[in-house]
C-alpha positions as CSV (number, residue, x, y, z in Angstrom):
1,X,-1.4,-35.9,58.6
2,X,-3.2,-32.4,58.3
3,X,-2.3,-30.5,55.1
4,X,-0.7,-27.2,55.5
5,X,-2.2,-24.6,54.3
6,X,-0.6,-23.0,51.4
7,X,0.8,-19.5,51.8
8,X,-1.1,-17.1,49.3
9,X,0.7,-15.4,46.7
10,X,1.0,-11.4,47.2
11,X,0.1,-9.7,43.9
12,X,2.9,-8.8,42.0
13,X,3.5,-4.7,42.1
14,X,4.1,-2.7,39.3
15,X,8.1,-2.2,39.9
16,X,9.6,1.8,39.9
17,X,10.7,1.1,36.2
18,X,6.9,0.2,35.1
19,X,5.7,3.2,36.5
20,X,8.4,5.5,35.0
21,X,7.2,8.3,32.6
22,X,10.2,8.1,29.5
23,X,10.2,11.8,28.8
24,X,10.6,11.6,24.4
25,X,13.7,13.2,23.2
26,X,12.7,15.8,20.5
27,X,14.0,15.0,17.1
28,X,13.8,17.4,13.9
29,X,10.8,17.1,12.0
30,X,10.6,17.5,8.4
31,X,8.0,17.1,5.2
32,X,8.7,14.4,2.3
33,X,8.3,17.8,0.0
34,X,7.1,21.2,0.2
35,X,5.3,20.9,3.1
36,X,2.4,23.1,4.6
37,X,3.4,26.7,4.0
38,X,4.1,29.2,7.1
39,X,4.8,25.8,9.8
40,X,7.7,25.8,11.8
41,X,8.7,22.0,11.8
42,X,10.9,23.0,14.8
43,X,8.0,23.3,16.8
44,X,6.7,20.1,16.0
45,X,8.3,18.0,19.3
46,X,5.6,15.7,19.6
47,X,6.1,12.0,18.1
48,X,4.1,10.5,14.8
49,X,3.8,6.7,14.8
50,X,2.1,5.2,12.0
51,X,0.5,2.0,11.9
52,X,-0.5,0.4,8.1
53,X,-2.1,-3.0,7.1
54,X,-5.6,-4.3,5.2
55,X,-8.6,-4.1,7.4
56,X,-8.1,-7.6,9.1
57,X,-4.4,-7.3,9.8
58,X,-5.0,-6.5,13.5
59,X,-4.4,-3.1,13.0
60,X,-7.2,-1.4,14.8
61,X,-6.1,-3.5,17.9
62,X,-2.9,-2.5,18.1
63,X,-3.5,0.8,17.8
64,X,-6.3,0.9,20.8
65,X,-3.9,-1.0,22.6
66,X,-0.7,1.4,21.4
67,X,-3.1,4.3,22.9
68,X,-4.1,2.4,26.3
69,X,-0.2,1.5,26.9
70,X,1.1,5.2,26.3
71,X,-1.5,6.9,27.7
72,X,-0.9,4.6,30.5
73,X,2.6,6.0,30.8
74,X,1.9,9.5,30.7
75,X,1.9,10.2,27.2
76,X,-0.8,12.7,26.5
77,X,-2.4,10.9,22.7
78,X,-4.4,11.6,19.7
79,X,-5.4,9.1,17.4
80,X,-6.3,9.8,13.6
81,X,-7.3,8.0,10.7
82,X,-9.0,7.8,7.3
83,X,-12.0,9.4,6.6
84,X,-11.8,11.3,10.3
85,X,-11.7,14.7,8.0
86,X,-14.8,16.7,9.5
87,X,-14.8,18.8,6.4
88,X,-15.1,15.9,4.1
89,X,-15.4,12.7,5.5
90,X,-19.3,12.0,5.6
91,X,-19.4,13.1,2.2
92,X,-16.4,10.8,1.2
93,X,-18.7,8.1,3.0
94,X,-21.5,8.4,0.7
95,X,-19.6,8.5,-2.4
96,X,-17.6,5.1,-1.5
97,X,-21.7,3.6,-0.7
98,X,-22.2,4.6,-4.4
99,X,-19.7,2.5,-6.0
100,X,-18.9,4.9,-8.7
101,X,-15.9,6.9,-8.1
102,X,-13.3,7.2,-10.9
103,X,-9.8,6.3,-9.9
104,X,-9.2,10.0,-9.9
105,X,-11.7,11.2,-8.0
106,X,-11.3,8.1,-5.5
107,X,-7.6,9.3,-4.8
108,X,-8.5,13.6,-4.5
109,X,-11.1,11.9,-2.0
110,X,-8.7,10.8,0.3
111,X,-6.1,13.3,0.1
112,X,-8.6,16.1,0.6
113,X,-9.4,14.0,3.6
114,X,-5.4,13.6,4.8
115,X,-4.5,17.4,4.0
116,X,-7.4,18.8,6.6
117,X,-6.2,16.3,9.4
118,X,-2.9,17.3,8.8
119,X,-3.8,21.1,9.0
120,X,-6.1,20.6,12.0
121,X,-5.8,17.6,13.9
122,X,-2.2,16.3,13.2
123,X,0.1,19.5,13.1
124,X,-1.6,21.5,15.9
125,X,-1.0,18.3,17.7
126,X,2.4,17.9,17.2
127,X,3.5,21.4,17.9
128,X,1.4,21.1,21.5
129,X,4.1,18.0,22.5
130,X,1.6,15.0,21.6
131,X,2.1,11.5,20.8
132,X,-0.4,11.4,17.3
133,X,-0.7,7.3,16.6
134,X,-2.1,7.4,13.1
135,X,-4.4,3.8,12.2
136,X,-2.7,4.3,8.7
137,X,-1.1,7.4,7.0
138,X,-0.2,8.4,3.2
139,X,1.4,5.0,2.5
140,X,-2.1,3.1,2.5
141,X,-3.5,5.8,0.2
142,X,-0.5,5.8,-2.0
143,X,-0.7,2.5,-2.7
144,X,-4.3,2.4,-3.4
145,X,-3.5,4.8,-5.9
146,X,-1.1,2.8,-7.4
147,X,-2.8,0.5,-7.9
148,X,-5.0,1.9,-9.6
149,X,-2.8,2.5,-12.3
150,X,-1.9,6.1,-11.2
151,X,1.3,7.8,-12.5
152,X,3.8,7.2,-9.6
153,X,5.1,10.7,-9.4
154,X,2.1,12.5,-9.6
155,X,1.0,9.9,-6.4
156,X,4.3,11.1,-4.9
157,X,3.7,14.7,-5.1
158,X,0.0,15.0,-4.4
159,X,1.7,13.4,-0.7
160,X,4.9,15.8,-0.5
161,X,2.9,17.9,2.1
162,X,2.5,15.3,4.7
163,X,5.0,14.9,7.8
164,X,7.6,12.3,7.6
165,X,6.8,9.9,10.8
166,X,9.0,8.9,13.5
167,X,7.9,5.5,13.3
168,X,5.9,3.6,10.9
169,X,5.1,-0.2,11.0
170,X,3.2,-2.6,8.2
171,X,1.5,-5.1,9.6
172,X,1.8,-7.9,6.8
173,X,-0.4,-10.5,6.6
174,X,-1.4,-12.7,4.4
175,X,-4.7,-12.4,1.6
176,X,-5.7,-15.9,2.3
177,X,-6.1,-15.4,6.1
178,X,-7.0,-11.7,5.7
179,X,-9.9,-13.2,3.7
180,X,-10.9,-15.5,6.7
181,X,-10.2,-12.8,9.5
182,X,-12.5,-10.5,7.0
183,X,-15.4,-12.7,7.1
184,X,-15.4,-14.3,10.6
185,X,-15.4,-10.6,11.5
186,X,-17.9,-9.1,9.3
187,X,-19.2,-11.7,7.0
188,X,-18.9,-9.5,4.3
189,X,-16.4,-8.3,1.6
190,X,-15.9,-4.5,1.2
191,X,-16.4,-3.5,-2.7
192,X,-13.0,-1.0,-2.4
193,X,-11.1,-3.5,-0.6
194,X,-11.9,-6.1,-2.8
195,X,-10.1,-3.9,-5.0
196,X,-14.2,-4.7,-7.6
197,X,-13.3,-1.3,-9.2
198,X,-10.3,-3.0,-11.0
199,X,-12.6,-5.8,-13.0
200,X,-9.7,-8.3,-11.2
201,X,-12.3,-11.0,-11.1
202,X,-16.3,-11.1,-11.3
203,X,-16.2,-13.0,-7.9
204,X,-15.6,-10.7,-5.0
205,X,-13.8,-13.2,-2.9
206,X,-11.0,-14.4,-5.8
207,X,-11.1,-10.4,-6.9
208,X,-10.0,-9.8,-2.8
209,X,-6.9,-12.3,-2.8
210,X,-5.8,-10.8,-6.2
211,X,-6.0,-7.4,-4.9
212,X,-4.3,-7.6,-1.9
213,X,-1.8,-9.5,-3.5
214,X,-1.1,-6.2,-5.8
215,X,-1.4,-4.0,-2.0
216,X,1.0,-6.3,-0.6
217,X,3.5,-6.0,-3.6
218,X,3.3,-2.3,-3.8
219,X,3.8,-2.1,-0.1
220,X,6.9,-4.1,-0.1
221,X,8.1,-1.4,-2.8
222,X,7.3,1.6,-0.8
223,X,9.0,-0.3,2.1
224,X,12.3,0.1,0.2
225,X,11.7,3.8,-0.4
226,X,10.5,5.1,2.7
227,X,12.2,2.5,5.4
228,X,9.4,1.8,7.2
229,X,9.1,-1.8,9.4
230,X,7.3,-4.4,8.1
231,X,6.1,-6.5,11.3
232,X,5.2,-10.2,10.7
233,X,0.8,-9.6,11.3
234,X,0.9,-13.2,11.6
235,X,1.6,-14.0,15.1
236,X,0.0,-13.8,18.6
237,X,-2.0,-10.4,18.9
238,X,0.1,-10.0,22.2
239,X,3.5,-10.6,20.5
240,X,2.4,-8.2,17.8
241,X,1.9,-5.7,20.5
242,X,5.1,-6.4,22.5
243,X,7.1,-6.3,19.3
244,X,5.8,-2.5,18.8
245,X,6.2,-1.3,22.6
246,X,9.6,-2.5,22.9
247,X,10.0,-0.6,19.1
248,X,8.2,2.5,20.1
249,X,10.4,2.9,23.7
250,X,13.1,3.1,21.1
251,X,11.7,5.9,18.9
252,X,10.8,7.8,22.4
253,X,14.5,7.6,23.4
254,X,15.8,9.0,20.0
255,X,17.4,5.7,18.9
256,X,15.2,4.9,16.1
């Protein structure tokens, strides 16, 4: 008998409820401490989502695809991260290549860097209505510090002028497959995140795991002091991402 042809499959259209724009509902705004003087943090409607983890978590992948899927939606976006200061960040660059910064000057480094984003890129960006996805925020920083060894409350202060996000999320993951993500990306092992400075080991891959143990630890703490979400960076990239829409939809609704 002749075989009948098989009808072909019309592709599937987005429905009315994929193509809906979910207008955020403003919530108030507020510093950890004294802020940056002369803003009006009720003019800051736009929303702050954080994303934190070790380079290998996955992070940078969520965040391009965190940016794609708003943007996607309507959401006008502005990405920032560390070392994206144009007043200090190539010099902060060649200091890191050097392999000489004291723990001190390592941590006024990086906040030099974070308070002229948060002046010029993060603020301004805020007030105009945007969505600012930040590839990791004061936490990251505040744990290096930490450490490091650096008094907790002086940590806590020197970061009392940032924005408290509407969302923040810790990708954990852990330093034994950070380790293997690290080198089948790179093939290399970064001095700082290696955490060599700290004389943890005189082999750069055990001084890595023992490191990121201490950045995992100190994480956890901060986690209990600040409430952010620690999301398991362990599974599928695209269960990851799913995990952080359906969290995110939340955050633009006002429920989280």
């Amino acid at each position: 008998m002749p075989r009948r042809k098989s009808t072909p499959t019309p592709p599937t259209r987005p429905s009315a409820s994929d193509l809906q724009v979910l207008v955020p509902k403003t919530t108030p705004k507020r510093f950890y401490g004294h802020g940056i003087p002369g803003v009006d943090v009720s003019q800051l409607t736009g929303k702050l989502i954080v994303v934190e983890g070790a380079d290998g978590s996955g992070r940078s992948t969520q965040i391009a695809r965190l940016k794609d899927w708003l943007e996607g939606h309507g959401h006008a976006t502005v990405q920032i991260g560390l070392k994206h200061s144009k007043l200090i960040g190539e010099e902060l660059d060649r200091a890191q290549a050097g392999n000489v910064l004291s723990r001190t000057t390592f941590s006024l480094f990086y906040a030099t860097d974070f308070a002229d984003q948060l002046e010029s890129s993060i603020i301004p960006s805020l007030r105009a209505g945007f969505m600012v996805l930040a590839d990791r925020y004061i936490y990251t920083l505040m744990v290096r510090d930490l450490v490091r060894g650096m008094d907790r409350e002086w940590v806590e202060n020197l970061y009392s002028i940032a924005v408290v996000p509407d969302a923040v999320f810790y990708l954990k993951v852990a330093p034994g497959e950070l380790v293997q993500r690290t080198f089948a990306k790179s093939h290399a092992l970064d001095y700082w995140e290696s955490g060599m400075d700290l004389g943890l080991s005189r082999d750069m891959f055990d001084s890595f795991v023992k490191y990121q143990e201490l950045v995992t630890a100190e994480f956890e703490r901060l986690q209990r002091t600040y409430g952010f979400s620690i999301v398991d960076g362990n599974q599928p990239p695209e269960v990851i991402t799913a995990e952080l829409q359906r969290k995110i939809e939340r955050v633009l609704r006002g429920e989280g």
